[in-house]
Every structure is written in structure tokens, then in C-alpha cells.
PDB file of N, CA, C and O in Angstrom:
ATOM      1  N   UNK A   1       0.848  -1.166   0.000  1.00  0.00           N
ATOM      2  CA  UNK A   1       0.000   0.000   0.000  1.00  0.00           C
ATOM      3  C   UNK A   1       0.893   1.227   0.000  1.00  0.00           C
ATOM      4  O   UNK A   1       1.947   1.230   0.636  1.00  0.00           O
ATOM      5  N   UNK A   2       0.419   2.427  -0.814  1.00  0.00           N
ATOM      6  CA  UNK A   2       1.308   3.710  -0.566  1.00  0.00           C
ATOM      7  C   UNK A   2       0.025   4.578  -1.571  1.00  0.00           C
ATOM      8  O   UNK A   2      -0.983   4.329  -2.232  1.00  0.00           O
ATOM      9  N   UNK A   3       0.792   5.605  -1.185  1.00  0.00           N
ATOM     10  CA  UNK A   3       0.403   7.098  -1.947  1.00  0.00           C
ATOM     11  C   UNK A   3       1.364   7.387  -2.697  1.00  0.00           C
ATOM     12  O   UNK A   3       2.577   7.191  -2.618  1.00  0.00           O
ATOM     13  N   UNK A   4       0.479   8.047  -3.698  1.00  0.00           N
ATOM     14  CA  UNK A   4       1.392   8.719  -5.030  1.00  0.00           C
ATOM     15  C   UNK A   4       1.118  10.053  -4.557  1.00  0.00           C
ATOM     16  O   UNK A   4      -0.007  10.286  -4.113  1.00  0.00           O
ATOM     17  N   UNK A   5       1.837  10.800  -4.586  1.00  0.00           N
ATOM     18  CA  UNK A   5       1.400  12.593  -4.922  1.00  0.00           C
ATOM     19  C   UNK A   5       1.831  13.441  -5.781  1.00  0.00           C
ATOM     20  O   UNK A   5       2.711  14.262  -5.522  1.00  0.00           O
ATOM     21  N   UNK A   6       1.147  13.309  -7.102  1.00  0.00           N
ATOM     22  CA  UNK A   6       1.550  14.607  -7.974  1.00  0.00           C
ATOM     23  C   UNK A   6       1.711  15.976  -7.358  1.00  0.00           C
ATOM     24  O   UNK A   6       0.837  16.533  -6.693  1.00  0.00           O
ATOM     25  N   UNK A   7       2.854  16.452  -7.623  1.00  0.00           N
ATOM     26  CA  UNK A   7       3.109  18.176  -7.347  1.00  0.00           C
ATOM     27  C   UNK A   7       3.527  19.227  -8.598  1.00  0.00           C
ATOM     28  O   UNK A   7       4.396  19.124  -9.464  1.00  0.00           O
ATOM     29  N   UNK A   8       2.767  20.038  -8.386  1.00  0.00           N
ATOM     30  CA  UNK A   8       2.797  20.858  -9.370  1.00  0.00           C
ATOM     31  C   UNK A   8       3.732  21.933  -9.181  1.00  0.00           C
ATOM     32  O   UNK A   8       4.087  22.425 -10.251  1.00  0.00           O
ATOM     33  N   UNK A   9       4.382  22.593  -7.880  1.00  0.00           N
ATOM     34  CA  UNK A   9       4.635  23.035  -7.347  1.00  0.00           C
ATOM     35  C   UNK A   9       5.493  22.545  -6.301  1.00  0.00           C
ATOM     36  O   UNK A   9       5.205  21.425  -5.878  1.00  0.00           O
ATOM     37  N   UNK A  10       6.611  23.205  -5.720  1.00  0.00           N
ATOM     38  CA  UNK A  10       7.497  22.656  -4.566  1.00  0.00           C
ATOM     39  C   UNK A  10       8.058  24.001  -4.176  1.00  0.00           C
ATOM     40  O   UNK A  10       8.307  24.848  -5.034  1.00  0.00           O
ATOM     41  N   UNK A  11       8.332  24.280  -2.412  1.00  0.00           N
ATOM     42  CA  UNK A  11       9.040  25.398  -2.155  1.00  0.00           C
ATOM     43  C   UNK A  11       9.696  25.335  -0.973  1.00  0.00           C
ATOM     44  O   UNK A  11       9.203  25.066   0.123  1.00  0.00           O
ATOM     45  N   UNK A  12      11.164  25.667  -1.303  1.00  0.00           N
ATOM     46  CA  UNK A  12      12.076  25.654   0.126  1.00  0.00           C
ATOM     47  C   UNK A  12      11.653  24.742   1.117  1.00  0.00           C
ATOM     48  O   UNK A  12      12.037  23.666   1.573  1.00  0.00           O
ATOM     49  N   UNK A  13      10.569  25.679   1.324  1.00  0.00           N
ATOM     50  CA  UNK A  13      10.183  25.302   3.190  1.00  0.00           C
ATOM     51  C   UNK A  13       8.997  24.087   3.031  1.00  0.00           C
ATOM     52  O   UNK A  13       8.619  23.572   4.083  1.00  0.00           O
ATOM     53  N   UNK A  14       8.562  23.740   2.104  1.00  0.00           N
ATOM     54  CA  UNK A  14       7.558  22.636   1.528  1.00  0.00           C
ATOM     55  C   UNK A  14       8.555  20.974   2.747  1.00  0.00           C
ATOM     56  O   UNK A  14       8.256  20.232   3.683  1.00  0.00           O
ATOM     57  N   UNK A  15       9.416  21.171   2.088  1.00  0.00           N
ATOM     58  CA  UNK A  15      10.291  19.504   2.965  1.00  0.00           C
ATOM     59  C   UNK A  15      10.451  19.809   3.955  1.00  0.00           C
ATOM     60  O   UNK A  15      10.307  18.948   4.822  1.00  0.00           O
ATOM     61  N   UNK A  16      10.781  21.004   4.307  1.00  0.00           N
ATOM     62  CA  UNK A  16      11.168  20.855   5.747  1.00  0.00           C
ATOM     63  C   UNK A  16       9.896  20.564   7.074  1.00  0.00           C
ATOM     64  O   UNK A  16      10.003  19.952   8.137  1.00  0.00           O
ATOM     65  N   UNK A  17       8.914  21.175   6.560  1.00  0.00           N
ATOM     66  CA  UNK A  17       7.619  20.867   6.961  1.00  0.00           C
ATOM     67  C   UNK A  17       7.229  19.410   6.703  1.00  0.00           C
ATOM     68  O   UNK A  17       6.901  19.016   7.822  1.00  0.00           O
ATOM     69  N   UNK A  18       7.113  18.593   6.016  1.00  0.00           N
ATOM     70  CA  UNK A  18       7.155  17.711   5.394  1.00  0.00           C
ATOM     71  C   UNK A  18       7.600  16.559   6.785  1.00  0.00           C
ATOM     72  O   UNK A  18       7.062  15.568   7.279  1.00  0.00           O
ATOM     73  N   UNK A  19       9.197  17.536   7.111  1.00  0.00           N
ATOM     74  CA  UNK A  19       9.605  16.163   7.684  1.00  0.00           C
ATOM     75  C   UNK A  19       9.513  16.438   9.156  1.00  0.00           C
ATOM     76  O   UNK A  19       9.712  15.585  10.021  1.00  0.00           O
ATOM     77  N   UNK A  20       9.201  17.667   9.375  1.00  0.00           N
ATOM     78  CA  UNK A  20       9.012  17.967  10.699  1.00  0.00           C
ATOM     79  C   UNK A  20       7.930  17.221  10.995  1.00  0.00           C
ATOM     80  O   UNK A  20       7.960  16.743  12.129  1.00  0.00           O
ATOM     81  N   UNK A  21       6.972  16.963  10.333  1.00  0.00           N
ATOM     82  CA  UNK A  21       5.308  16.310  10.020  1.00  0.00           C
ATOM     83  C   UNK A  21       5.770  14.759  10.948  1.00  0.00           C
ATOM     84  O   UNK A  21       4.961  14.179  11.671  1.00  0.00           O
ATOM     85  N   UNK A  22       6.927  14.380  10.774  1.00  0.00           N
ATOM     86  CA  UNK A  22       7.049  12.603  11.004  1.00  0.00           C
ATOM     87  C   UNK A  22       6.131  12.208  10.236  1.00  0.00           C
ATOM     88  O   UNK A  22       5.485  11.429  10.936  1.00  0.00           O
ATOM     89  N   UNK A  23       5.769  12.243   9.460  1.00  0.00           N
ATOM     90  CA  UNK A  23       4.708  11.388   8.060  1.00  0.00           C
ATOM     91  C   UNK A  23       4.959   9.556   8.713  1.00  0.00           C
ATOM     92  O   UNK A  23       4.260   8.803   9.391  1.00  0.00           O
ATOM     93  N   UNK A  24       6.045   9.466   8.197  1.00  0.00           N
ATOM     94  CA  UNK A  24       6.268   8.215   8.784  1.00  0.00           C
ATOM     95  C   UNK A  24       6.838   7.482   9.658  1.00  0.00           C
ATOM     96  O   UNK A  24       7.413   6.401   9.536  1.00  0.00           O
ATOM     97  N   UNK A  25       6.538   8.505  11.068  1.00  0.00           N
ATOM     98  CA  UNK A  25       6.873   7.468  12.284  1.00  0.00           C
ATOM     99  C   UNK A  25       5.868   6.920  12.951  1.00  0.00           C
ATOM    100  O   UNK A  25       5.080   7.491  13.705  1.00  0.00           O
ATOM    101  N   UNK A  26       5.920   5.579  12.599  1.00  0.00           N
ATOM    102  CA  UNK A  26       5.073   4.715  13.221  1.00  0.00           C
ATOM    103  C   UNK A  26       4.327   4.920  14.448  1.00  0.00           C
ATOM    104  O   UNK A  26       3.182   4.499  14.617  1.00  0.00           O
ATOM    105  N   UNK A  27       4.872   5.452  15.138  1.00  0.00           N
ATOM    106  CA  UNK A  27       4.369   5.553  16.708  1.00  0.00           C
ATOM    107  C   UNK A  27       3.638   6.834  16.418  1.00  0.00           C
ATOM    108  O   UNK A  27       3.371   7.439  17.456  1.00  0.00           O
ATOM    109  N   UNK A  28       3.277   7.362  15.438  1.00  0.00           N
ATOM    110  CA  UNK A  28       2.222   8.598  15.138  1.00  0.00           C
ATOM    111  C   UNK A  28       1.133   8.231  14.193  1.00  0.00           C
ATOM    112  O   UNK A  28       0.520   9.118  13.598  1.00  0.00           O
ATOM    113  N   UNK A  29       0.788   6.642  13.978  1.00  0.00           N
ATOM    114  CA  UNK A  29       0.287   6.335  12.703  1.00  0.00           C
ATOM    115  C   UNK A  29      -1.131   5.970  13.989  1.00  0.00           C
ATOM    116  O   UNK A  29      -0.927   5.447  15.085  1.00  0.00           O
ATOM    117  N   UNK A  30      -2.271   6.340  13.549  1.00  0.00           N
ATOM    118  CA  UNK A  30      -3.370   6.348  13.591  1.00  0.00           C
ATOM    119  C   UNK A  30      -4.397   5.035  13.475  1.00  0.00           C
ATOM    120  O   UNK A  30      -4.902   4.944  12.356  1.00  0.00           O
ATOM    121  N   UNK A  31      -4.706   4.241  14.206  1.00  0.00           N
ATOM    122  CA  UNK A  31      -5.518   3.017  14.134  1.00  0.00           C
ATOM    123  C   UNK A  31      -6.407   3.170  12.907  1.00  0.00           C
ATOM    124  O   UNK A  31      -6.832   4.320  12.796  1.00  0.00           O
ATOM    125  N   UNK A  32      -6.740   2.464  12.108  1.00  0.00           N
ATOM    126  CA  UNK A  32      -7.805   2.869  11.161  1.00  0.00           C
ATOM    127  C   UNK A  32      -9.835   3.005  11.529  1.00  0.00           C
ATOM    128  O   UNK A  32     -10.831   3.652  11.204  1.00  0.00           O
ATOM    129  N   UNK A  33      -9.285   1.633  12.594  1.00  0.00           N
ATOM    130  CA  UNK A  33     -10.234   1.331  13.471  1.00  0.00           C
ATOM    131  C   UNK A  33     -10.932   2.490  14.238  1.00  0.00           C
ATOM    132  O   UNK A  33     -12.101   2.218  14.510  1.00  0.00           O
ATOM    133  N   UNK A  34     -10.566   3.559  14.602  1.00  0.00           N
ATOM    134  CA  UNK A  34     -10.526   4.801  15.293  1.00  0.00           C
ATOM    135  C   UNK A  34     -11.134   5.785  14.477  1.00  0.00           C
ATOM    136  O   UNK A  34     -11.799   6.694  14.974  1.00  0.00           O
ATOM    137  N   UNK A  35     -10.970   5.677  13.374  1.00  0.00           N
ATOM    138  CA  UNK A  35     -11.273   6.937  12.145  1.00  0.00           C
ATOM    139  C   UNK A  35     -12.686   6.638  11.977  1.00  0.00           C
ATOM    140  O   UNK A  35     -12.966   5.447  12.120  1.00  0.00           O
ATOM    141  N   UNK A  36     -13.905   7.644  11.636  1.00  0.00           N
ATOM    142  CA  UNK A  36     -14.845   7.552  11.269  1.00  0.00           C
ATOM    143  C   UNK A  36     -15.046   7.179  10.219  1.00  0.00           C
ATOM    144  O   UNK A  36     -14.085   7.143   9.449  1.00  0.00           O
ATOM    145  N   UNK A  37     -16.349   6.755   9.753  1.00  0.00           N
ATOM    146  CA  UNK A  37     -16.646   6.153   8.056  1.00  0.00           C
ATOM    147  C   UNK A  37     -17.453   7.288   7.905  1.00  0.00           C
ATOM    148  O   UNK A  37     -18.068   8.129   8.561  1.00  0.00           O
ATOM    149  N   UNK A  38     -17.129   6.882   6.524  1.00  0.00           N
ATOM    150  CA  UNK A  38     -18.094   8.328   5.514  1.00  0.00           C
ATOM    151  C   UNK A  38     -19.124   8.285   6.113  1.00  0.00           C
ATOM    152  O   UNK A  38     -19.341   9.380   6.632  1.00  0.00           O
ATOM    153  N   UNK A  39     -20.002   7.458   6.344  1.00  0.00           N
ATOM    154  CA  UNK A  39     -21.244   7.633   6.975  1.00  0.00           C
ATOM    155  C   UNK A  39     -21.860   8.913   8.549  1.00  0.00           C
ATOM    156  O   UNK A  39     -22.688   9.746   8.919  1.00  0.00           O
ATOM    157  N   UNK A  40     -20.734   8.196   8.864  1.00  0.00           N
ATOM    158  CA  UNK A  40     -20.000   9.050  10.470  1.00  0.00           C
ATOM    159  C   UNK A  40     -20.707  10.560  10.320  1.00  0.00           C
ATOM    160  O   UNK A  40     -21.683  11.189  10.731  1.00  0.00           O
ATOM    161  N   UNK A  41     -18.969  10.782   9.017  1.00  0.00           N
ATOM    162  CA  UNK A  41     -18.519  11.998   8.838  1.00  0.00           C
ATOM    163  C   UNK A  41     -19.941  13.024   8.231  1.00  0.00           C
ATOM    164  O   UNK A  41     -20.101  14.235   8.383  1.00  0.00           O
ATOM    165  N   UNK A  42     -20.748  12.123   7.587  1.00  0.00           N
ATOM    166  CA  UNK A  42     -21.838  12.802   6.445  1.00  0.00           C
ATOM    167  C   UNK A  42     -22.674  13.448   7.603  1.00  0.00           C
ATOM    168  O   UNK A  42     -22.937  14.634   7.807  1.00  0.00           O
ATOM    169  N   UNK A  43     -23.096  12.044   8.473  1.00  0.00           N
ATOM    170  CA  UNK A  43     -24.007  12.167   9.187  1.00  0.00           C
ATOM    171  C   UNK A  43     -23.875  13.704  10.583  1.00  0.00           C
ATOM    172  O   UNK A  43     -24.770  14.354  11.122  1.00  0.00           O
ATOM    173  N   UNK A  44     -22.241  13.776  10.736  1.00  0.00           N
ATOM    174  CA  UNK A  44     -21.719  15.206  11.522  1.00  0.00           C
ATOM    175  C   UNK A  44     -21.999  16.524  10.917  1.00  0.00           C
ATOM    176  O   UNK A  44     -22.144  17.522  11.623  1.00  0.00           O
ATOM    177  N   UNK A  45     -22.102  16.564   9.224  1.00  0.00           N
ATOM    178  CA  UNK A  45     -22.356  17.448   8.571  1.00  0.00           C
ATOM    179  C   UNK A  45     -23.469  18.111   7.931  1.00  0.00           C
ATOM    180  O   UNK A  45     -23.622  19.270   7.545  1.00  0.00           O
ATOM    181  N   UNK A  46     -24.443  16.764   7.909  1.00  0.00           N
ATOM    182  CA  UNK A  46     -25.861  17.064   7.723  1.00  0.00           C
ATOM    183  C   UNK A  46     -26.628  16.476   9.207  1.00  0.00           C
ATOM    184  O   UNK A  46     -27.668  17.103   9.408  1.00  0.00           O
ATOM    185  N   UNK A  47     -26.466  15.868   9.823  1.00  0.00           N
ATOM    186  CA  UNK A  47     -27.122  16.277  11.296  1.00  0.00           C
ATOM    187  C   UNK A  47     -28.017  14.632  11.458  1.00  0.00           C
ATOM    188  O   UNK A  47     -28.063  13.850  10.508  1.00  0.00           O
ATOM    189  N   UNK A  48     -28.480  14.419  12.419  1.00  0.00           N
ATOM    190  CA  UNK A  48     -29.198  13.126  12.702  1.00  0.00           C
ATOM    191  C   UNK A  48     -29.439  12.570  12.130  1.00  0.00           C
ATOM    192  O   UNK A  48     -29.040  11.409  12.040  1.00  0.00           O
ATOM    193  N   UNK A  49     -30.412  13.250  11.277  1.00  0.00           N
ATOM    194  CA  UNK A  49     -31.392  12.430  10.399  1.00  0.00           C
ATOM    195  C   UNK A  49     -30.798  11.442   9.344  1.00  0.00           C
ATOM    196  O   UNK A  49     -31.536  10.579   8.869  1.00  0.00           O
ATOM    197  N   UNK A  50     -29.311  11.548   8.907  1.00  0.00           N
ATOM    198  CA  UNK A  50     -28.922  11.009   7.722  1.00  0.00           C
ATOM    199  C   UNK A  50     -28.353   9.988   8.527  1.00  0.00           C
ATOM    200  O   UNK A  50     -27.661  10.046   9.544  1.00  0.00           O
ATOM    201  N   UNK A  51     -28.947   8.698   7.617  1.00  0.00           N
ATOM    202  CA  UNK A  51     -28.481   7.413   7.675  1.00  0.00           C
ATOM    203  C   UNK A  51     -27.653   6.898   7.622  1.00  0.00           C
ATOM    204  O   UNK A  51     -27.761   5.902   6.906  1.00  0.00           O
ATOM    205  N   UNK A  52     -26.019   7.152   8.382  1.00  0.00           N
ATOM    206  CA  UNK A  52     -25.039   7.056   8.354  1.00  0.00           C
ATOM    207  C   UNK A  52     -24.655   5.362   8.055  1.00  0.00           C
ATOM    208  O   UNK A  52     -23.909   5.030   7.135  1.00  0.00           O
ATOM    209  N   UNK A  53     -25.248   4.461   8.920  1.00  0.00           N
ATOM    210  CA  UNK A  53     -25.368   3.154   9.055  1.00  0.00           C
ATOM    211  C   UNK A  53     -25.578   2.418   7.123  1.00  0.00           C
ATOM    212  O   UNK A  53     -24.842   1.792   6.359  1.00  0.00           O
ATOM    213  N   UNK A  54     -26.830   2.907   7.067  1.00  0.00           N
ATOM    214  CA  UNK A  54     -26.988   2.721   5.610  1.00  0.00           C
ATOM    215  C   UNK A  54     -26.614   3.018   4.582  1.00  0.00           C
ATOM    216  O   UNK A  54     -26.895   2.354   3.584  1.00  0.00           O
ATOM    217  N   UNK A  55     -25.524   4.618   4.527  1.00  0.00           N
ATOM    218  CA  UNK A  55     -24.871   5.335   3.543  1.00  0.00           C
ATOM    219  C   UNK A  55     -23.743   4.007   3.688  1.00  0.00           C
ATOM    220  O   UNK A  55     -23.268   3.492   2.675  1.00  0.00           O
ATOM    221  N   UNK A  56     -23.384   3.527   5.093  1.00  0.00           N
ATOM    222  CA  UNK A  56     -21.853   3.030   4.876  1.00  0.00           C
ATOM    223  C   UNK A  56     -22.166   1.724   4.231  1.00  0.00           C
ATOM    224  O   UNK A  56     -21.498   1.508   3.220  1.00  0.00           O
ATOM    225  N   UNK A  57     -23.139   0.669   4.618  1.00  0.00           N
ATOM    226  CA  UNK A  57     -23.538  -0.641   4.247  1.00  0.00           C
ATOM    227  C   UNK A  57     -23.744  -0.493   2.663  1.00  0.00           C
ATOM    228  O   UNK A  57     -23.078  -1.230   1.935  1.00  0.00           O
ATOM    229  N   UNK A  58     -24.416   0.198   2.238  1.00  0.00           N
ATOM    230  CA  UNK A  58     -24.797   0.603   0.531  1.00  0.00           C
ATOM    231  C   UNK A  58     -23.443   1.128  -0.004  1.00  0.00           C
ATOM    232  O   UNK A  58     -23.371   0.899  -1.211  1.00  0.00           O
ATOM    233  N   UNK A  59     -22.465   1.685   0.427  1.00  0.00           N
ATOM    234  CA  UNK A  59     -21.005   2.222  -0.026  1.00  0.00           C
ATOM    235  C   UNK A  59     -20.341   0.567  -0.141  1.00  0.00           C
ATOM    236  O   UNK A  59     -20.027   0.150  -1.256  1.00  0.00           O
ATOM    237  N   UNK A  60     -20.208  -0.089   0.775  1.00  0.00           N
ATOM    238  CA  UNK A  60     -19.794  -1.154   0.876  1.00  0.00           C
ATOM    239  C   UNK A  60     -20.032  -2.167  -0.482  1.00  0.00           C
ATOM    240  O   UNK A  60     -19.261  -2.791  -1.211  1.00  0.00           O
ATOM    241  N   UNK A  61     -21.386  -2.008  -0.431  1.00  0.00           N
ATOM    242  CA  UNK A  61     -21.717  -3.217  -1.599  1.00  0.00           C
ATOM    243  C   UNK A  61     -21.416  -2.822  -2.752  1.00  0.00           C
ATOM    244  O   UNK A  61     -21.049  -3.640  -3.596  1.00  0.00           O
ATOM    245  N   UNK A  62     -21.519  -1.288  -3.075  1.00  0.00           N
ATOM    246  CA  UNK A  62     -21.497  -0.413  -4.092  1.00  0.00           C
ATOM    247  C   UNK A  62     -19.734  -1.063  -4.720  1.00  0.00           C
ATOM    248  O   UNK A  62     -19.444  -1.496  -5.835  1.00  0.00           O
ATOM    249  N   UNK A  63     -18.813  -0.881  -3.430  1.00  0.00           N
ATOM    250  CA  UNK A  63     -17.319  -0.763  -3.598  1.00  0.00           C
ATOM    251  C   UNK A  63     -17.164  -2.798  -4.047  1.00  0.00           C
ATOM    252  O   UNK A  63     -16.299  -3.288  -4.772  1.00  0.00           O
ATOM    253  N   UNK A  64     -18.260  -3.533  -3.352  1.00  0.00           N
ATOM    254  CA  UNK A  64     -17.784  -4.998  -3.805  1.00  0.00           C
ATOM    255  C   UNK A  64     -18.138  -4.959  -5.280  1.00  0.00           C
ATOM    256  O   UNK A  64     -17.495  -5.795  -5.914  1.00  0.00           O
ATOM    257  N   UNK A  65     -19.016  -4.193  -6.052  1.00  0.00           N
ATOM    258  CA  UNK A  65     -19.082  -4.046  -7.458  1.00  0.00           C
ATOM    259  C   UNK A  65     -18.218  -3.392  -8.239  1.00  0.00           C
ATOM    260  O   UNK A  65     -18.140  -3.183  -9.449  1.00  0.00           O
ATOM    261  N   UNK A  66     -17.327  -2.998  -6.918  1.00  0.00           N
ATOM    262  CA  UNK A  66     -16.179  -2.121  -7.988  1.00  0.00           C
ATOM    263  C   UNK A  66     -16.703  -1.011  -8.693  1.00  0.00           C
ATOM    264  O   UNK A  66     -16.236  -0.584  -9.749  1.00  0.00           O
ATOM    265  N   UNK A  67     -18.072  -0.368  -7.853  1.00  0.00           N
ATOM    266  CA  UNK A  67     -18.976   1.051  -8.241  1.00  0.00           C
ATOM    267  C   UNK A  67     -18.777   1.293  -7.803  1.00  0.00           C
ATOM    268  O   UNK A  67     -18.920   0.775  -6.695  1.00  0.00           O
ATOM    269  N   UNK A  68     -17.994   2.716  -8.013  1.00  0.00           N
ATOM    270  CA  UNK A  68     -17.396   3.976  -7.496  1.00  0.00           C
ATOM    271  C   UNK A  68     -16.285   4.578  -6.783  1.00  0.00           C
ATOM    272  O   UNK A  68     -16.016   5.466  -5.974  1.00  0.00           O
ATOM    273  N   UNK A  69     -15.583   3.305  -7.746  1.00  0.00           N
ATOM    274  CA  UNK A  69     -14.353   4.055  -7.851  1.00  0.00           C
ATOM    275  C   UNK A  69     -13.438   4.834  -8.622  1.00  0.00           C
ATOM    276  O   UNK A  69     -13.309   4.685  -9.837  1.00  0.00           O
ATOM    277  N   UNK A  70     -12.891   5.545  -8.035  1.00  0.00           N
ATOM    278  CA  UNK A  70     -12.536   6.257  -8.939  1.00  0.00           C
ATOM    279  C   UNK A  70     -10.818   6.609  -9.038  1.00  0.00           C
ATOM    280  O   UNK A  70     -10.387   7.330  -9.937  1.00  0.00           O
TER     281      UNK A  70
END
């Protein structure tokens, strides 16, 4: 697994930030388990009513069809 990142742009102080960041020290890496699902996140932004449970279960099946990705 990794990231690509196109840059269009780069400046001086761009790396040094970069590495001050620890990007990749382990002992700063984030459980995934911990992170909200889109559903979560939707449901924080439009408020109760949205079916967070069901946005994520329907994303799910959507993604085993290999719909919508992009």
C-alpha cells in the first residue's frame, strides 16, 4: 500500500515541513479502526437524520461491485 502525490509546485520550506510532520513514524500512525466512516462523517455534517449506518452498508456493496471508484 502507498500514496502517489503529484506536485505541481514545490518550495524551500515545503520539505522541511514535510519532515518535521514525522509522516512516517510509526508511533504517530493512527488506528484505522478509530477513524470515522463516511457515513459518520456525512451524518456530523448534515445532522441526525442522515443514515449514516446505511450510507456506509450501501457504499460497501457499491465498492464490492467495484462502483465507485474512482
Amino acid at each position: 500500500m502507498g500514496i502517489l502525490v503529484d506536485i505541481d509546485e514545490a518550495y524551500t520550506q515545503c520539505s522541511k515541513a514535510f519532515l518535521r510532520s514525522h509522516f512516517w513514524d510509526p508511533a504517530r500512525f493512527i488506528a484505522p479502526s478509530t477513524m470515522p466512516t463516511g457515513g459518520q462523517v456525512l451524518r456530523a455534517i448534515q445532522g441526525d437524520a442522515f443514515d449514516a449506518e446505511r450510507y456506509d452498508q450501501e457504499r460497501a456493496e457499491r465498492y464490492k461491485r467495484r462502483v465507485g471508484f474512482y
